[in-house]
Backbone of each chain as ProteinMPNN parsed JSONL, in Angstrom:
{"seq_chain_A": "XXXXXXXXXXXXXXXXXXXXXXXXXXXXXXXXXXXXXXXXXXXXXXXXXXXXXXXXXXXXXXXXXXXXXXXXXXXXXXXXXXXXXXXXXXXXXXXXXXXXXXXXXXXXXXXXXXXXXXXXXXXXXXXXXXXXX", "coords_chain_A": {"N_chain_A": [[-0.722, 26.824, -35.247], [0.328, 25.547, -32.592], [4.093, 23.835, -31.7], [3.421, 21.942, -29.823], [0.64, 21.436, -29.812], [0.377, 20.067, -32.498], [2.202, 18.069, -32.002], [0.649, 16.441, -30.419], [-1.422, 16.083, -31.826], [-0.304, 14.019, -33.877], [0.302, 12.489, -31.679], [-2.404, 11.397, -31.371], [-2.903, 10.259, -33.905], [-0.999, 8.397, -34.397], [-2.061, 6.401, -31.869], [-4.31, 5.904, -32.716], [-3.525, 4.799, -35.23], [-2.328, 2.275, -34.673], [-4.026, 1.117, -32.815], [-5.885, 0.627, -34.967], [-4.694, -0.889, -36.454], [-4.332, -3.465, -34.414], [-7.147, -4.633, -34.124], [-7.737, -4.947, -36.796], [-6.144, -7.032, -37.65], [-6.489, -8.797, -35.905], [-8.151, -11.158, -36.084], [-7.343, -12.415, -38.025], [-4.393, -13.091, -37.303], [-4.245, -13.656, -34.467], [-3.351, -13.741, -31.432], [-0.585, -12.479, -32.437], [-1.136, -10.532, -33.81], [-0.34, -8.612, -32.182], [1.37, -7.522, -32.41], [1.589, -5.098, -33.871], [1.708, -3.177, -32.313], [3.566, -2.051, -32.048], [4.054, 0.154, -33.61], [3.566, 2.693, -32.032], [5.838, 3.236, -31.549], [6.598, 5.613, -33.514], [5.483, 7.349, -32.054], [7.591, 8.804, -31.578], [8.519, 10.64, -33.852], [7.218, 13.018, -32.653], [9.298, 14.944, -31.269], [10.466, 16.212, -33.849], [8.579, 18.088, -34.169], [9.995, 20.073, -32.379], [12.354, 21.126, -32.613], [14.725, 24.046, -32.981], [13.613, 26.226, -35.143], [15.108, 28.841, -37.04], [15.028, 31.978, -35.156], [12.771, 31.921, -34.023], [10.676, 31.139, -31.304], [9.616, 27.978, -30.304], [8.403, 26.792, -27.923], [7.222, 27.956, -25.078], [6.972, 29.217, -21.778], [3.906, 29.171, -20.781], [3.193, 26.853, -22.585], [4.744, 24.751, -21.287], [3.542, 24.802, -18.527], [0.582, 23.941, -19.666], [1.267, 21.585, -20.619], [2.213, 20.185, -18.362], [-0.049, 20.227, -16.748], [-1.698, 18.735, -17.934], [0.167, 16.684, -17.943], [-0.633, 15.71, -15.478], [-3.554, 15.048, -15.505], [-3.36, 13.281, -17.032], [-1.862, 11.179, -15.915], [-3.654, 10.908, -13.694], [-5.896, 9.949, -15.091], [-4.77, 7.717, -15.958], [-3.886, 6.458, -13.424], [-6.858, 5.441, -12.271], [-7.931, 4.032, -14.152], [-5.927, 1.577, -13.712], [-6.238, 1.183, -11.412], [-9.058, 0.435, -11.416], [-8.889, -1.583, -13.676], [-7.535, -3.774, -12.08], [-8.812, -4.288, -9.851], [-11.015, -5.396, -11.562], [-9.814, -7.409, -13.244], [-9.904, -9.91, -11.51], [-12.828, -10.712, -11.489], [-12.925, -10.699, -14.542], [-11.03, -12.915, -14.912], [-10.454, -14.918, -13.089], [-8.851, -16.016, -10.687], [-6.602, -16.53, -11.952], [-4.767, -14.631, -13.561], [-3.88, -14.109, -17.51], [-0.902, -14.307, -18.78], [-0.174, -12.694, -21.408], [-2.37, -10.65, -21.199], [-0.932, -9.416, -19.166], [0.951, -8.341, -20.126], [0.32, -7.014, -22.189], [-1.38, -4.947, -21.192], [0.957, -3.118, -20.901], [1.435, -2.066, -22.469], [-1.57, -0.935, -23.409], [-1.534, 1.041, -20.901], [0.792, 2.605, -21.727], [-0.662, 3.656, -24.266], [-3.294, 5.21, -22.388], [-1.979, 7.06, -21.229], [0.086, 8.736, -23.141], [-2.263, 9.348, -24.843], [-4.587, 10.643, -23.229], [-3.257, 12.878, -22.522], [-2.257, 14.29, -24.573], [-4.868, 14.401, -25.562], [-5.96, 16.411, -23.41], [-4.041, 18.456, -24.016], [-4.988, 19.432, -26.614], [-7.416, 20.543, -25.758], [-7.312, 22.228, -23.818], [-5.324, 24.3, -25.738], [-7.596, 24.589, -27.299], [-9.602, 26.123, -25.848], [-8.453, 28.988, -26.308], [-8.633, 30.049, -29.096], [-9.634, 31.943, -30.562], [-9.438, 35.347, -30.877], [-6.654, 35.584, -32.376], [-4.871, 37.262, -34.677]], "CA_chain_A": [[-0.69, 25.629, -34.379], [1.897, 25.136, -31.863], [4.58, 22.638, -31.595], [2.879, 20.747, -28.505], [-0.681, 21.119, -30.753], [0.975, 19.017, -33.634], [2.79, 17.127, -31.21], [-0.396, 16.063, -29.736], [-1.987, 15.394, -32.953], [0.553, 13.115, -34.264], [0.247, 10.751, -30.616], [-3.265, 10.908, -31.349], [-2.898, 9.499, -35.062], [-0.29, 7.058, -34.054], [-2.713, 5.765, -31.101], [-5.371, 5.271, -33.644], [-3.85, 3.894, -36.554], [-2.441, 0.909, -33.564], [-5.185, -0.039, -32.808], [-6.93, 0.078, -36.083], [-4.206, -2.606, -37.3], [-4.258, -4.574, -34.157], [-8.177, -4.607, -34.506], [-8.038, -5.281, -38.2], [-5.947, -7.982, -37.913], [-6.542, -9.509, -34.712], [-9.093, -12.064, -36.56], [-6.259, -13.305, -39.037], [-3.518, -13.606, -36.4], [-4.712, -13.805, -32.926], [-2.076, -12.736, -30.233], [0.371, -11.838, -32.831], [-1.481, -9.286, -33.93], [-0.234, -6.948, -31.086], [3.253, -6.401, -33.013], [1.003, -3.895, -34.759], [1.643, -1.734, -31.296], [5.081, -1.563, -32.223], [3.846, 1.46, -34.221], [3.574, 3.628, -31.422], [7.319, 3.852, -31.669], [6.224, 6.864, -34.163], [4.867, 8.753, -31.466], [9.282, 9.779, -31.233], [8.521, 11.401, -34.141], [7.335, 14.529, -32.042], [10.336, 15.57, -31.315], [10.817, 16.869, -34.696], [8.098, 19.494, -33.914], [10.304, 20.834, -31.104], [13.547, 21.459, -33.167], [13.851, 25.708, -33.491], [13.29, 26.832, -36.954], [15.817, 29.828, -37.158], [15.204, 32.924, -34.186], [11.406, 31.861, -33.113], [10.645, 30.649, -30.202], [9.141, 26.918, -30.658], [7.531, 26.952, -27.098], [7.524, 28.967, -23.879], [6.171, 29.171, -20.1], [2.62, 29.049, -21.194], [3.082, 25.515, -23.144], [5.391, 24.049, -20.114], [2.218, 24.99, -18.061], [-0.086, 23.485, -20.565], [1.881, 20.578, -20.91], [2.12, 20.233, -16.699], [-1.232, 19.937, -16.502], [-2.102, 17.797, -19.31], [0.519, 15.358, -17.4], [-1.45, 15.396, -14.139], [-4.745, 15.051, -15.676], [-3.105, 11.827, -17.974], [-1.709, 9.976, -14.566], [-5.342, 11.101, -13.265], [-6.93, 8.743, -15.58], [-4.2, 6.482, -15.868], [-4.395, 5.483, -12.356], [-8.279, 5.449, -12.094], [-7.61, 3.047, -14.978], [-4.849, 0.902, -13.125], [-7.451, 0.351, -10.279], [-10.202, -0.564, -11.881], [-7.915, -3.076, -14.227], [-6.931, -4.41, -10.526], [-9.832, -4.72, -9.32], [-12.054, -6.047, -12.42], [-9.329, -8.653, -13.199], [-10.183, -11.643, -10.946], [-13.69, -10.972, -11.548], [-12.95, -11.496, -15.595], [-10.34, -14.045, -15.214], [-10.925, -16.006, -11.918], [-7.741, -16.416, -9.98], [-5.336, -17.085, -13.395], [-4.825, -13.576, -15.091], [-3.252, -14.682, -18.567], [0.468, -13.712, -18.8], [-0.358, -11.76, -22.365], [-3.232, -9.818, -20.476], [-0.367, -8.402, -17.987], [2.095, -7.681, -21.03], [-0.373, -5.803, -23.196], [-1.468, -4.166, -20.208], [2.071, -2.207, -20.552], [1.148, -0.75, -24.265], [-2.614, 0.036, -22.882], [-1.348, 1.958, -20.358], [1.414, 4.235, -22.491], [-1.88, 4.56, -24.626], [-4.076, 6.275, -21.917], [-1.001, 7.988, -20.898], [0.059, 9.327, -24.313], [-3.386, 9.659, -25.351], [-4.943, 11.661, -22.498], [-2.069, 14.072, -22.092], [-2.553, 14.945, -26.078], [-6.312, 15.296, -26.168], [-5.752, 17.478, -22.42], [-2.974, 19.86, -24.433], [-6.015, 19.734, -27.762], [-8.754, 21.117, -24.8], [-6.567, 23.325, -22.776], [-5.512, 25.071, -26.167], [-8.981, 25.042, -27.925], [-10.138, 27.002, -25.139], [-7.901, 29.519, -26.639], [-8.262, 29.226, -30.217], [-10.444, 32.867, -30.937], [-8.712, 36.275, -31.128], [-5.779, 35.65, -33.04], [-4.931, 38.288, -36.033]], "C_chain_A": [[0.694, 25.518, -33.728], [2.921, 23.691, -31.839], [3.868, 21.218, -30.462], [1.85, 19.986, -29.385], [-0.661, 19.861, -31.766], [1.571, 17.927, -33.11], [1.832, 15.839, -30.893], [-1.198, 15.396, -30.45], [-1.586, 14.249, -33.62], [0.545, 11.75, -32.948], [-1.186, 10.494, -31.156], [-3.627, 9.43, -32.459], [-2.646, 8.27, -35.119], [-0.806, 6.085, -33.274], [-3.946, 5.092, -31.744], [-5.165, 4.105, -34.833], [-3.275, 2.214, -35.844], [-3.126, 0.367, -33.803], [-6.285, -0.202, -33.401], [-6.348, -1.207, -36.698], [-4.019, -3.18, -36.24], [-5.593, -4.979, -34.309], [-8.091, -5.593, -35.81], [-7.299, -7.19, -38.29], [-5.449, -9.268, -36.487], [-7.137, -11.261, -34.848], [-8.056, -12.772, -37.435], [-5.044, -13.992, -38.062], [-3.272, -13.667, -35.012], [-3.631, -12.738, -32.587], [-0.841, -11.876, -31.14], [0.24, -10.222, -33.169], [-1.022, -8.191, -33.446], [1.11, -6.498, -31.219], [2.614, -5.222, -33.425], [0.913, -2.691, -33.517], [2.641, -1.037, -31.314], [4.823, -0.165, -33.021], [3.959, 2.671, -33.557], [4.94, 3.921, -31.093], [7.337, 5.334, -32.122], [5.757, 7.941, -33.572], [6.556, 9.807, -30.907], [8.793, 10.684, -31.847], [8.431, 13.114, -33.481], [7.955, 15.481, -31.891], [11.062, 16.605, -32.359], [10.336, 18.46, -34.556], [8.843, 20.442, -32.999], [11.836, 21.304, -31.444], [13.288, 22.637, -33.656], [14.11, 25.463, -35.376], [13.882, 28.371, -36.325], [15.695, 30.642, -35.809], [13.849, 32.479, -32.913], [11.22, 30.906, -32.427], [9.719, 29.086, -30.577], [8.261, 26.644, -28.984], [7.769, 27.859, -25.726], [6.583, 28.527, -22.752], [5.14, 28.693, -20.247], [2.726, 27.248, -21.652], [3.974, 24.129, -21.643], [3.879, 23.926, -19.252], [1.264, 24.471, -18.386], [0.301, 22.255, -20.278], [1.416, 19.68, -19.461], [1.135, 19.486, -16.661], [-1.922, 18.646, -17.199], [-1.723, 16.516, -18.755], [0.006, 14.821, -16.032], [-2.759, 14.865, -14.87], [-4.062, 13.352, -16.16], [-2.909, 11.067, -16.72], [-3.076, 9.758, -13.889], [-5.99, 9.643, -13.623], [-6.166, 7.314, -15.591], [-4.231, 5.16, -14.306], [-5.764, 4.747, -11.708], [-8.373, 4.07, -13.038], [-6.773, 1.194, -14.745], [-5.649, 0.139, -11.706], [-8.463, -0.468, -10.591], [-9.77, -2.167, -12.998], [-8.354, -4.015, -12.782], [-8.035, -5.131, -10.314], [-11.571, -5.41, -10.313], [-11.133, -7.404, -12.889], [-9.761, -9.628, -12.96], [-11.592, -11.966, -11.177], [-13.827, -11.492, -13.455], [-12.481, -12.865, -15.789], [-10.484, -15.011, -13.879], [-9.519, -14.862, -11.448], [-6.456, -16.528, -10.994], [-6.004, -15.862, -14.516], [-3.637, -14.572, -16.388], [-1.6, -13.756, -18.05], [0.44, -12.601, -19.698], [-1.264, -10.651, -21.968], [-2.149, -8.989, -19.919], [0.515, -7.83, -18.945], [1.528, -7.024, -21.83], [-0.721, -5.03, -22.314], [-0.493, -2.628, -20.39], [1.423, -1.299, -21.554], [-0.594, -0.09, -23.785], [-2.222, 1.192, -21.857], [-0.312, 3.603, -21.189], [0.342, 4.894, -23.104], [-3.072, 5.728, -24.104], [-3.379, 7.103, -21.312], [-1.395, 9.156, -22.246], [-1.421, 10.031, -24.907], [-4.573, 10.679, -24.768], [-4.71, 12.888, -22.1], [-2.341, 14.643, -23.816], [-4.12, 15.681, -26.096], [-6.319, 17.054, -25.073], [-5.032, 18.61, -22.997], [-3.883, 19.864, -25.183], [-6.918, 20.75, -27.129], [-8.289, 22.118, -24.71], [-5.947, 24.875, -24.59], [-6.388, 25.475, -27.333], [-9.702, 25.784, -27.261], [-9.938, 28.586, -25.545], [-7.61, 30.031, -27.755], [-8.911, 30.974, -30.391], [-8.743, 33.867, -30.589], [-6.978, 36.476, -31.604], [-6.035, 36.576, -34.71], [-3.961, 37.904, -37.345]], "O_chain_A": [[1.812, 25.43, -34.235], [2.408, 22.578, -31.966], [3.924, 19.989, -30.492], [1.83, 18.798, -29.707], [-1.465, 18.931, -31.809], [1.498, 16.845, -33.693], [2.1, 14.647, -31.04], [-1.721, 14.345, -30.081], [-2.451, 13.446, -33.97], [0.705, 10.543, -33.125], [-1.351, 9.314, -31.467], [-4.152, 8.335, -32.261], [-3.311, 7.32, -35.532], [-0.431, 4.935, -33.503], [-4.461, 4.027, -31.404], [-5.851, 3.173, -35.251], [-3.67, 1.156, -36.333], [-3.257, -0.569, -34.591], [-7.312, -0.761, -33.014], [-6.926, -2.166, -37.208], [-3.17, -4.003, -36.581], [-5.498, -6.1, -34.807], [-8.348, -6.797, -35.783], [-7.802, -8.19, -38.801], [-4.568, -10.102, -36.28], [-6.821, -12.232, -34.159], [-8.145, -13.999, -37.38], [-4.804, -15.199, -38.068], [-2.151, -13.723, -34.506], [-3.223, -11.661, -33.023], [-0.27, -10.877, -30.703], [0.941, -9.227, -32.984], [-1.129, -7.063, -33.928], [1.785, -5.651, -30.634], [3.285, -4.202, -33.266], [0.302, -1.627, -33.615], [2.834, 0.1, -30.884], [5.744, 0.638, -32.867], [4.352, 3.672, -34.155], [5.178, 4.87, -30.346], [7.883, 6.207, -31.447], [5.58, 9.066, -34.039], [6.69, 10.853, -30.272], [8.449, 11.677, -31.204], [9.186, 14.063, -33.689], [7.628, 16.638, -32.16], [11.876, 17.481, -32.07], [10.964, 19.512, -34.676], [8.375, 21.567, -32.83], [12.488, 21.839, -30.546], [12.338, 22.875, -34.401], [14.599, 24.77, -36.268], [13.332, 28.97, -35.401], [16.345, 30.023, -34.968], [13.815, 32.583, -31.687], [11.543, 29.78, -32.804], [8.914, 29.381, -31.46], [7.17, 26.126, -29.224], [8.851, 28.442, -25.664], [5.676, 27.698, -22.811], [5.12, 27.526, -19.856], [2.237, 26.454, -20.848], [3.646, 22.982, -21.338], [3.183, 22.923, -19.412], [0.574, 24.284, -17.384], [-0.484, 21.693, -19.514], [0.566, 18.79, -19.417], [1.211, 18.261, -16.56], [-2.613, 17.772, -16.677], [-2.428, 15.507, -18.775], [0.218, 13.688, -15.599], [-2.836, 13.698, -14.485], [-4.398, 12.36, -15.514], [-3.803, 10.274, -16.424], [-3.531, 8.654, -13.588], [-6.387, 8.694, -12.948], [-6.633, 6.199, -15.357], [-4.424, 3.955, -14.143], [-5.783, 3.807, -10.914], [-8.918, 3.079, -12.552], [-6.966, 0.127, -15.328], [-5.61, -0.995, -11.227], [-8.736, -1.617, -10.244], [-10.221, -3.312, -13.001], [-9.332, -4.746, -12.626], [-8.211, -6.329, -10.532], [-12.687, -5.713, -9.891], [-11.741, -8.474, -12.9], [-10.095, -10.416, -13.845], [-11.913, -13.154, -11.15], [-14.589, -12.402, -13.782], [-13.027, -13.756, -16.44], [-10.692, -16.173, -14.227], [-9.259, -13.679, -11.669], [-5.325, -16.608, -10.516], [-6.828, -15.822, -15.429], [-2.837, -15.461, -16.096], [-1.399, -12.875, -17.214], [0.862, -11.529, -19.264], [-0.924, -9.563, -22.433], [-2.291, -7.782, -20.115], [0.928, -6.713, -18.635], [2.266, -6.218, -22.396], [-0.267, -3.93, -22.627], [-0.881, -1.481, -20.165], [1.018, -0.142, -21.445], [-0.793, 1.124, -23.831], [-2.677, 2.31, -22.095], [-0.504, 4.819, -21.227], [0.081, 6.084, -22.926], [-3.599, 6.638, -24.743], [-3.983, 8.017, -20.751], [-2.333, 9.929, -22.442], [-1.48, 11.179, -25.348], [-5.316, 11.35, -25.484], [-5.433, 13.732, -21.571], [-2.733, 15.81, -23.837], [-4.495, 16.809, -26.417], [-6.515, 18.205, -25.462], [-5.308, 19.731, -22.571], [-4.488, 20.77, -24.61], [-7.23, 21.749, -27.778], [-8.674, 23.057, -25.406], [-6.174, 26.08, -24.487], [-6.135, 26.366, -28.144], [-10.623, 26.296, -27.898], [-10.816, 29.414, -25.305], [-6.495, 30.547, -27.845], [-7.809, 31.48, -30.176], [-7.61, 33.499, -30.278], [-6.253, 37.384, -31.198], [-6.96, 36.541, -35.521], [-3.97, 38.617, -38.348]]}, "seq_chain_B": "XXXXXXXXXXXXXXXXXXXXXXXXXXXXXXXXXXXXXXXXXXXXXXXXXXXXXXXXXXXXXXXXXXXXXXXXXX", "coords_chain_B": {"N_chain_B": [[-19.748, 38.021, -1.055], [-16.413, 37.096, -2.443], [-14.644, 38.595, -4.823], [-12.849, 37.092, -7.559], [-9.648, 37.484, -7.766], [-7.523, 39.193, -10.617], [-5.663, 40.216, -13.141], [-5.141, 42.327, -15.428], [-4.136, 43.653, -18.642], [-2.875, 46.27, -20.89], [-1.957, 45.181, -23.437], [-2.433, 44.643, -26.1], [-3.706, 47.543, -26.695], [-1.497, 48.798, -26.382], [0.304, 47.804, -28.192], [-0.327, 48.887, -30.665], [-0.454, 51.469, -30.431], [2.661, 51.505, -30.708], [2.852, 51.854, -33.145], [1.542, 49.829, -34.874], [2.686, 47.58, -34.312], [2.798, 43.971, -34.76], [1.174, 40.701, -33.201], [3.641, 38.528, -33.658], [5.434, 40.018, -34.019], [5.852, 41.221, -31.392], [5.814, 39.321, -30.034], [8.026, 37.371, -31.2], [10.466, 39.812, -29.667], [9.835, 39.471, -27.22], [10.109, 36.667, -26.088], [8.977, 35.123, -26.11], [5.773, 32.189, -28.056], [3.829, 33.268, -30.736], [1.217, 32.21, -29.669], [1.204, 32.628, -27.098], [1.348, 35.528, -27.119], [-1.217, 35.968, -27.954], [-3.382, 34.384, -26.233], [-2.802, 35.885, -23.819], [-3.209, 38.5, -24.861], [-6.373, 38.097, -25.052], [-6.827, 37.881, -21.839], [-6.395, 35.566, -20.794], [-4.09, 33.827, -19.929], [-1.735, 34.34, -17.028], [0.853, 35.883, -16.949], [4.063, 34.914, -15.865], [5.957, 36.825, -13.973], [8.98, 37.451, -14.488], [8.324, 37.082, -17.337], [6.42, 38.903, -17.555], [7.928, 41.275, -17.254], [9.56, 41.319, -19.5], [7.727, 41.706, -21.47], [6.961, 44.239, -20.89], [9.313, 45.638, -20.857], [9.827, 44.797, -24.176], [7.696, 46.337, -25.114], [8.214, 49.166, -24.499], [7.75, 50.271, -22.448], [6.8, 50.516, -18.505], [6.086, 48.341, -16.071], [3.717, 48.038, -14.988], [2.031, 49.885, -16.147], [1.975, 48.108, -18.079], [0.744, 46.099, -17.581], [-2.08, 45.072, -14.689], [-3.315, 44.415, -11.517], [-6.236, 43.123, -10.394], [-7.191, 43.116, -7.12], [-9.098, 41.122, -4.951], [-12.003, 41.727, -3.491], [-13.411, 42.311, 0.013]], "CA_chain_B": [[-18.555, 36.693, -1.372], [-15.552, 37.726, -2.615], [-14.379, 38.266, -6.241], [-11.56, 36.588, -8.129], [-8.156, 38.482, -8.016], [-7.43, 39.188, -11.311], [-4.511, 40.277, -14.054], [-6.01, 42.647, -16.791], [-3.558, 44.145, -19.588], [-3.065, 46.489, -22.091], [-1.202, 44.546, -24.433], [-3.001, 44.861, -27.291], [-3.315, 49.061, -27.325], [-0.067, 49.627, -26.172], [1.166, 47.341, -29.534], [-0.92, 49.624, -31.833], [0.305, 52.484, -30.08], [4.062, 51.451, -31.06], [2.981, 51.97, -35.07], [1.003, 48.601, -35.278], [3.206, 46.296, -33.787], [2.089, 43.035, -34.934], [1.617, 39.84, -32.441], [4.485, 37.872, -33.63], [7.126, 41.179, -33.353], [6.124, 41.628, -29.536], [6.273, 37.615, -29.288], [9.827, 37.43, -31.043], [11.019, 40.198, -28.882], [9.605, 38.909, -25.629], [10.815, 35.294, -26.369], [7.152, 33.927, -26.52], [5.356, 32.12, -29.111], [2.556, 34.188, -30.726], [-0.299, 31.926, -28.939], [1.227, 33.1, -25.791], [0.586, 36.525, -26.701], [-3.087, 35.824, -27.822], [-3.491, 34.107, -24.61], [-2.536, 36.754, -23.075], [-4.584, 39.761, -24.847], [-7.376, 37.318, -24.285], [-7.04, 37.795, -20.863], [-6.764, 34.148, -20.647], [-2.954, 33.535, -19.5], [-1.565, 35.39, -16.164], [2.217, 35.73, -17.398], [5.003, 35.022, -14.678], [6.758, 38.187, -13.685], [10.091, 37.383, -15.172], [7.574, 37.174, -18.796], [5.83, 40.28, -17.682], [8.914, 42.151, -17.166], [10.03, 41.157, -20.79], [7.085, 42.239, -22.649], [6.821, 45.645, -20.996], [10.72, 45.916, -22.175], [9.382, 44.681, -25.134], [6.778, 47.431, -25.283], [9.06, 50.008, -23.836], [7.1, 51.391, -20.993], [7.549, 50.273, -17.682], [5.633, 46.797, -16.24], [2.772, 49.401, -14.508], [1.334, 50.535, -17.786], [0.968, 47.271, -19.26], [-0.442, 44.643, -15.857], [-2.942, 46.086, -13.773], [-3.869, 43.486, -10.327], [-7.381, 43.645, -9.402], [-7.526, 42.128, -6.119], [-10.006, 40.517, -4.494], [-12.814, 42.58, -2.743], [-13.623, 41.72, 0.559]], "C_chain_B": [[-17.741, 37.208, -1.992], [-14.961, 37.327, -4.142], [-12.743, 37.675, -6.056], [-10.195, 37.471, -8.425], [-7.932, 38.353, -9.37], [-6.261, 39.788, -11.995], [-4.987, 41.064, -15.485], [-4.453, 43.351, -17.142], [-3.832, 44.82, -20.564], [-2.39, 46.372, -23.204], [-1.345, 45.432, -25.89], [-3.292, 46.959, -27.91], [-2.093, 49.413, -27.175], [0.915, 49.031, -27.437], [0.507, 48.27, -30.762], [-0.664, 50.407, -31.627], [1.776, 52.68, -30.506], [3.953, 51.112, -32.335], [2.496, 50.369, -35.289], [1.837, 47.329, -34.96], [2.479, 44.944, -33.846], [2.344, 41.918, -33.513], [2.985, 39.14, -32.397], [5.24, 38.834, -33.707], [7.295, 40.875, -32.16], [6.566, 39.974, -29.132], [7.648, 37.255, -29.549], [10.608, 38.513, -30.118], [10.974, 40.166, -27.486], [10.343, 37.014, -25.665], [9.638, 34.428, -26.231], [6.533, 33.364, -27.877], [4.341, 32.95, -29.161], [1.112, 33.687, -30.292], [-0.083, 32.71, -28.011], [1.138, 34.612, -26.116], [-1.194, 37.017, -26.937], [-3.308, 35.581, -26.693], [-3.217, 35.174, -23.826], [-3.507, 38.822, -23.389], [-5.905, 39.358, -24.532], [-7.666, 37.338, -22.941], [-6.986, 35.922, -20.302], [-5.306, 33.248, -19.811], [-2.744, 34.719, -18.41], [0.041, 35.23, -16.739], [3.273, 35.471, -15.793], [5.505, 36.361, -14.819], [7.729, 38.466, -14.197], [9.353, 37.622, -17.295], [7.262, 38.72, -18.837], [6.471, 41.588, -17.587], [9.393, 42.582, -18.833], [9.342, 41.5, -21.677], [7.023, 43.114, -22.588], [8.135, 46.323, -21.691], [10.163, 45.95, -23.211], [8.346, 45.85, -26.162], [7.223, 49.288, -25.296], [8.509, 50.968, -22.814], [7.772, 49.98, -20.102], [6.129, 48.936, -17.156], [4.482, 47.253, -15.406], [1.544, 49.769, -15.312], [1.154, 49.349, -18.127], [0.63, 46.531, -18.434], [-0.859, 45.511, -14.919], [-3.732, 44.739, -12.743], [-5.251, 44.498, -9.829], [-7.619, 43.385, -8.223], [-8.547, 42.127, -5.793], [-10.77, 41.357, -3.39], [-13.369, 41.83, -1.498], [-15.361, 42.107, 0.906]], "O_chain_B": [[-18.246, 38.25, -2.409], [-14.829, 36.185, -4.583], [-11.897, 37.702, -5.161], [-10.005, 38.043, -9.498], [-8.128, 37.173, -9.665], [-5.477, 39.981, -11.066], [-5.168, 40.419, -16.518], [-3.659, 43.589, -16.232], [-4.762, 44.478, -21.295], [-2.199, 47.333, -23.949], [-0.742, 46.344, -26.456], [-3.131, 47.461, -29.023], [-1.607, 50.334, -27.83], [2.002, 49.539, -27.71], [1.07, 48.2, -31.855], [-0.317, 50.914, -32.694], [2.194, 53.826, -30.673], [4.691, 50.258, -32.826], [3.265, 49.7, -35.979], [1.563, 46.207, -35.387], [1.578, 44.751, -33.03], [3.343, 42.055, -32.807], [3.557, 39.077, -31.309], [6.293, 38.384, -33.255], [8.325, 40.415, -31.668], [7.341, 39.559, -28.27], [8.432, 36.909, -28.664], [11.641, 37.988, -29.702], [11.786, 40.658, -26.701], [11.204, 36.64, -24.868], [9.545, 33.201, -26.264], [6.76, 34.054, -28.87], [3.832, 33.432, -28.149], [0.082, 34.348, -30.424], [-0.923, 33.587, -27.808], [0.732, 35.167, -25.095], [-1.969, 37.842, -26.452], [-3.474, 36.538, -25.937], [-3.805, 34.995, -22.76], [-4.005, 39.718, -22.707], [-6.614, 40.082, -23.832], [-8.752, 36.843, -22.641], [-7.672, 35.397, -19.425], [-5.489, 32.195, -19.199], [-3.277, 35.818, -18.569], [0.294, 34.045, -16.957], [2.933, 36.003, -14.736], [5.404, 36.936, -15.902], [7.826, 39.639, -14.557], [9.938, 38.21, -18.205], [7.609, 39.546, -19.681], [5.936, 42.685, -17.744], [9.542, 43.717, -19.287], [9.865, 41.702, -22.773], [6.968, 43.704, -23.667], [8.181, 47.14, -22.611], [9.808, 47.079, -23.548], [8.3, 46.072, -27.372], [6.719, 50.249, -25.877], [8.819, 52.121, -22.514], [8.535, 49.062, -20.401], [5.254, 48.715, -17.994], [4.199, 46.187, -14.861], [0.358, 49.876, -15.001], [0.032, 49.197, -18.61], [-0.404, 46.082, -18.927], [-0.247, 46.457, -14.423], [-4.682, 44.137, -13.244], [-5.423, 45.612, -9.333], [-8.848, 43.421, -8.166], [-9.257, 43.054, -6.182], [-10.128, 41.663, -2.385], [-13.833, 40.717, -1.746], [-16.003, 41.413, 1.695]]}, "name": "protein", "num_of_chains": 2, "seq": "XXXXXXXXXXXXXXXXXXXXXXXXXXXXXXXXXXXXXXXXXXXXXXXXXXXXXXXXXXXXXXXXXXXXXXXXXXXXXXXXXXXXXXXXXXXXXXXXXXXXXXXXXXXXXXXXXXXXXXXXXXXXXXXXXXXXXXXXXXXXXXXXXXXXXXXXXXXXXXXXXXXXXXXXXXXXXXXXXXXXXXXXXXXXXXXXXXXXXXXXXXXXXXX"}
């Protein structure tokens, strides 16, 4: 598994276990609940994967490339995402979006960022996953 | 209609040819990780030129012998 692979795995985790505890405890503490996004701080961790380990190479051309793509495809959805927000808004809320609506907004969006660009690097090298010795 | 230009290699005999050269030798001496040379006997990665220079070093023939361009048939 490559550093990106693990990389990728680790936003996914961190994106899940979010918003299993703002979920979980959304019903006990309403709005507060959404400190529990503060978790996705953990998606730094990554970085660790990308520190060399002695002579071998930790990623190359191929994973830049990988990566690239992964970040086009994530803005892809993110903006497709960013429109339809826009434009489903006034029809949920009238005329008076909430203020907390536009500030969680921020953490949904790193999520389909972060979260699209991980599964896109999971695809791109599961395609890839056979003839290794 | 016209085929896909293509990038075939012989990676993979020309490392068994040099006494079994495993993936991760040719990948530490090319400066790749060892997906990127799966990906690449796979036929599945086209390498940049500056890469493909470095593995035939790597190989010790010349960059001829190991990338072969099919181009596109009209």
């Amino acid at each position: 598994m490559t550093a990106a692979q693990k990389a990728a795995w680790l936003n996914l985790i961190v994106i899940a276990s979010a918003t299993i505890v703002v979920v979980a405890l959304y019903p006990a503490f309403g709005s507060k609940a959404f400190a529990g996004l503060s978790l996705l701080a953990l998606c730094a961790l990554n970085v660790l994967f990308h520190w060399g380990r002695g002579r071998r190479v930790v990623s190359d051309e191929r994973d830049e490339h990988i990566n690239r793509r992964a970040v086009v495809w994530a803005y892809g959805v993110l903006w497709l995402a960013f429109v339809s927000a826009a434009l489903l808004a006034p029809l949920v809320f009238g005329q008076a979006v909430p203020v907390r609506v536009i500030q969680n907004s921020v953490w949904v969006a790193f999520m389909i960022l972060i979260g699209v660009q991980s599964i896109a690097v999971l695809v791109q090298y599961g395609r890839e996953a056979s003839h290794a010795e | 209609m016209p085929s896909k230009p293509s990038v075939t290699n012989r990676i993979r005999q020309l490392r068994f040819a040099r006494g079994e050269m495993t993936q991760q030798q040719l990948a530490d001496a090319a400066g790749v990780t060892r997906q990127t040379i799966i990906a690449l006997e796979a036929g599945r990665y086209v390498p940049s030129l500056l890469l493909a220079f470095r593995i035939a070093q790597a190989l010790g023939v010349g960059i001829e012998e190991v990338f072969c361009f099919n181009g596109a048939s009209r």
